[in-house]
C-alpha positions, 0 to 999 in steps of 0.5 A, a space after each residue: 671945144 675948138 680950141 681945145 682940139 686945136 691945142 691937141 692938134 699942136 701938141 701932135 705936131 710938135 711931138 711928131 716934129 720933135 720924133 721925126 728929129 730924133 729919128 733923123 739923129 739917129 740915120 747911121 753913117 749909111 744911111 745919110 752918105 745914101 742921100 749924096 750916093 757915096 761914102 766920103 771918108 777923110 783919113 789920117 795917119 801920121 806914122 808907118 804903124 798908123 799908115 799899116 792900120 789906116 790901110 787895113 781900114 780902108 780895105 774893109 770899109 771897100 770891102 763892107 760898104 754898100 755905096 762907093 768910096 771917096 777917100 781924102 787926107 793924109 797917109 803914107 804908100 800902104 794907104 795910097 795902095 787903097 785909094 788915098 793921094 795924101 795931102 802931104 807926105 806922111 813923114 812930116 808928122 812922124 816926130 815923137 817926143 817933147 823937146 824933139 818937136 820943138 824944132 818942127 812946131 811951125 811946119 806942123 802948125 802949117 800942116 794942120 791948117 792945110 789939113 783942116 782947110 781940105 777937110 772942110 772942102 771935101 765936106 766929110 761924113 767921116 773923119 778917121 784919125 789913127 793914132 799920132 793923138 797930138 796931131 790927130 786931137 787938134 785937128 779934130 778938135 777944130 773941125 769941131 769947133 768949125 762945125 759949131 761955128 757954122 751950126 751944120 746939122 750933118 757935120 762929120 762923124 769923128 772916129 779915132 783909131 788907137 785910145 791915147 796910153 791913159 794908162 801910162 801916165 800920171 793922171 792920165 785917165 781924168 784927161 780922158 773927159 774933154 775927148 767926147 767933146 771932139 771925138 765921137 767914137 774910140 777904137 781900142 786895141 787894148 783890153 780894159 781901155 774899152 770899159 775906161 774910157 766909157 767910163 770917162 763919157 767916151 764912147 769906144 769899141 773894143 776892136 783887138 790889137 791890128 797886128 792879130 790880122 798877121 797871126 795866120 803868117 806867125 807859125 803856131 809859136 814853134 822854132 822854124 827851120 832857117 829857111 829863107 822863103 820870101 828872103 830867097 833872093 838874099 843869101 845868108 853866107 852859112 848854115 852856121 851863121 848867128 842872125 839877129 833882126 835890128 829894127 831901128 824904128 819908123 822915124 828918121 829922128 829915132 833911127 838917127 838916134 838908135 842906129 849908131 847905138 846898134 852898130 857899136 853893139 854889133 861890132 862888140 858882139 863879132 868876137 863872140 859870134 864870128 858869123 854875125 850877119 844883121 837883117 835890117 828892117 827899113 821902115 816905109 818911110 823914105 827918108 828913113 830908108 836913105 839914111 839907112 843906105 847910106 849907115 851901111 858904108 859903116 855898118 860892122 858886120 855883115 847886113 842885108 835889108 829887108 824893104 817895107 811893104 810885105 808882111 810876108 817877107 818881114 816874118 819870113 825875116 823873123 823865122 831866120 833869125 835867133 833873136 832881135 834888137 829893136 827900139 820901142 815901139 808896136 814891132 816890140 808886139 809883132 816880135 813877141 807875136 811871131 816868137 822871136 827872142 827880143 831886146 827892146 832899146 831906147 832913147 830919147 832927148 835928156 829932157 824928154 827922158 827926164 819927163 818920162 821918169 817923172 811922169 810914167 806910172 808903170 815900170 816898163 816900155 814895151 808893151 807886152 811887158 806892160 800887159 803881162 805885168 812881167 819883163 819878159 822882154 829884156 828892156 835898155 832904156 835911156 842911160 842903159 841903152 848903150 853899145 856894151 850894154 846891148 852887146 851883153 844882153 843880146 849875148 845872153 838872149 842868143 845863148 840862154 835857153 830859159 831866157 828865150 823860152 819865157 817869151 815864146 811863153 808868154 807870147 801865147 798869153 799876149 795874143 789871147 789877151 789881145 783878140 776880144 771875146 767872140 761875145 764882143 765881137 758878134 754884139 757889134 757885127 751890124 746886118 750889112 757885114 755879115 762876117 764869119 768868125 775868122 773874119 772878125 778881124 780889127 778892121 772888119 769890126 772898126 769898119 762894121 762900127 763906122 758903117 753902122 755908126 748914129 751919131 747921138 
């Protein structure tokens, strides 16, 4: 009978044991950074539209949680804004492509271990990646792999910001299995990623397209007066004069390769339309923005830059102009946002181009064509992006009205498919954010996620 008690009373403990293990499995995020009295968050970011929503991040979390926060990692000045001194400056992994990152292989190599080593020093309870997944997957996939070596119970929760494009490439959803290996949580910022990825074992959210946080500065998709508002101090030399927005990208490869492209369209479109004057967008990047400087010795019409660091003053931008040419990427998103008649461009290594015939399943690059299923926008890519080419298009995009009216259109269709349902949001809002409606912004919601996170 004793021993049989005995047994009963060792079962009791063993279950109790295990349970009391399972609830320590499932503290939040909160809840174990509560035991060392901080949030120790480490955030990277290797490009300006990553460094735009790593910012925005950061201010949430400031703003949600209910301890103080320490930030380490990599980011570039809109990060540094909320609190970050970034390891290294940002522009030194903004290389994209195959064949155009060969020559900088070593320097990121170099740059990963150095990221690796501050991580494990600053001994995380969060590390958030944004986008740039070939950088961001290696480093947290060897932080994970140090954890395991190391058999560390509370190792760091792993979050990334901006699913990797499964759905532009060959075969590209069966690579999504190994992510819950090193990943923890997605952040989505396209429909239908969500429900995929979960499908492959990842674990993701939802979260809306961060750009929806600027919508309040895009005027209800009506024609503006051309007034310069936060342009105030620049003039535009007439009334009459034809504007046209060139966004020659955010990484000084792309920029050395797209910018002389764009300035032999300009000067084709000067016979046709006298009083062309160009609004150049300098991304928040430094070795951009000299380049740029020192491209206006040559530039052949009339141009005034417009600096980085003001949404305010970058739609204003928008609003005086009638049209855009830019090189693809997120701003082909922010133009159809604010409604402004667009030319997406690009080109790339013959290489890297041949990859990508080879190995893109859908027929268009920007992405709101891609999501509309429809051109929309007006694409050149590759062999078609050259000087003539563009100067014709563009002439065509200024002067056809129906053109020009079908993607004001289709940019309300884009900003709805972008925004989740209100049923999504309100499901992931946890206790402690308690937001209202026209508060559940991408980085609200991204935040109120790692906040509420227990890991499994």
């Amino acid at each position: 009978m004793m021993l049989r008690v005995s047994k009963i009373k060792l079962r009791f403990r063993l279950l109790t044991q295990r349970f009391a293990s399972f609830e320590a499995r499932k503290k939040s995020v909160i809840e174990k950074a509560a035991v060392d009295g901080e949030l120790r968050v480490f955030i990277v970011a290797g490009e300006v539209s990553g460094d735009n929503i790593g910012s925005r991040l950061m201010c949430s979390l400031k703003k949600l949680s209910p301890l103080p926060l320490r930030f380490h990692g990599v980011g570039g000045s809109m990060m540094c804004k909320q609190g970050l001194t970034s390891l290294f400056p940002m522009e030194d992994l903004a290389v994209m492509g195959l064949w155009e990152l060969l020559p900088h292989l070593y320097k990121f190599r170099v740059k990963l271990k150095e990221t690796i080593v501050a991580a494990a020093m600053f001994k995380p309870h969060v590390v958030v990646t944004v986008d740039s997944k070939g950088f961001s997957f290696r480093l947290l996939k060897q932080l994970r792999a140090r954890y395991n070596q190391q058999h560390l119970e509370n190792s760091a929760v792993h979050f990334h910001y901006v699913a990797p494009s499964f759905w532009a490439w060959k075969g590209g959803e069966s690579r999504l299995g190994g992510l819950s290996e090193f990943v923890d949580h997605l952040f989505c910022i396209l429909p239908n990623e969500e429900s995929v990825c979960r499908e492959h074992g990842v674990e993701a959210t939802f979260v809306g397209h961060p750009l929806l946080e600027d919508i309040n500065l895009v005027r209800a998709c009506k024609p503006q007066e051309s007034k310069l508002e936060g342009l105030g101090k620049y003039s535009l030399p007439s009334e009459d004069s034809t504007v046209i927005s060139v966004l020659p990208g955010s990484r000084l490869q792309e920029v050395e390769r797209m910018l002389p492209i764009f300035s032999k369209a300009m000067k084709l479109l000067k016979d046709p339309f006298p009083n062309l004057v160009t609004l150049i967008h300098v991304a928040s990047n430094s070795q951009v923005d000299h380049y740029i400087g020192k491209s206006l010795r040559q530039w052949p019409v009339p141009a005034i830059l417009v600096p980085s660091g003001s949404t305010q003053l970058k739609y204003d931008a928008f609003g005086v102009s009638q049209a855009a040419l830019c090189t693809s990427g997120t701003v082909a998103v922010e133009l159809q946002l604010a409604c402004l008649p667009s030319l997406v461009a690009y080109r790339a290594h013959f290489l890297t181009e041949l990859f990508i015939r080879y190995k893109a399943k859908i027929p268009y690059i920007s992405l709101p064509n891609i999501l509309l299923d429809s051109p929309n926008i007006p694409e050149a890519l590759f062999r078609a992006c050259n000087p003539s080419n563009l100067a014709l298009i563009l002439e065509r995009l200024l002067l056809d009205e129906e053109m020009r009216g079908k993607q004001v259109v289709a940019a309300e269709k884009l900003a709805r498919l972008l925004h989740p349902s209100e049923s999504g949001m309100s499901s992931k809002l946890v206790h402690y954010s308690d937001l209202d409606s026209h508060r559940n912004t991408p980085s609200n919601l991204a935040a109120s996620t790692i906040l509420s996170y227990a890991k499994r």
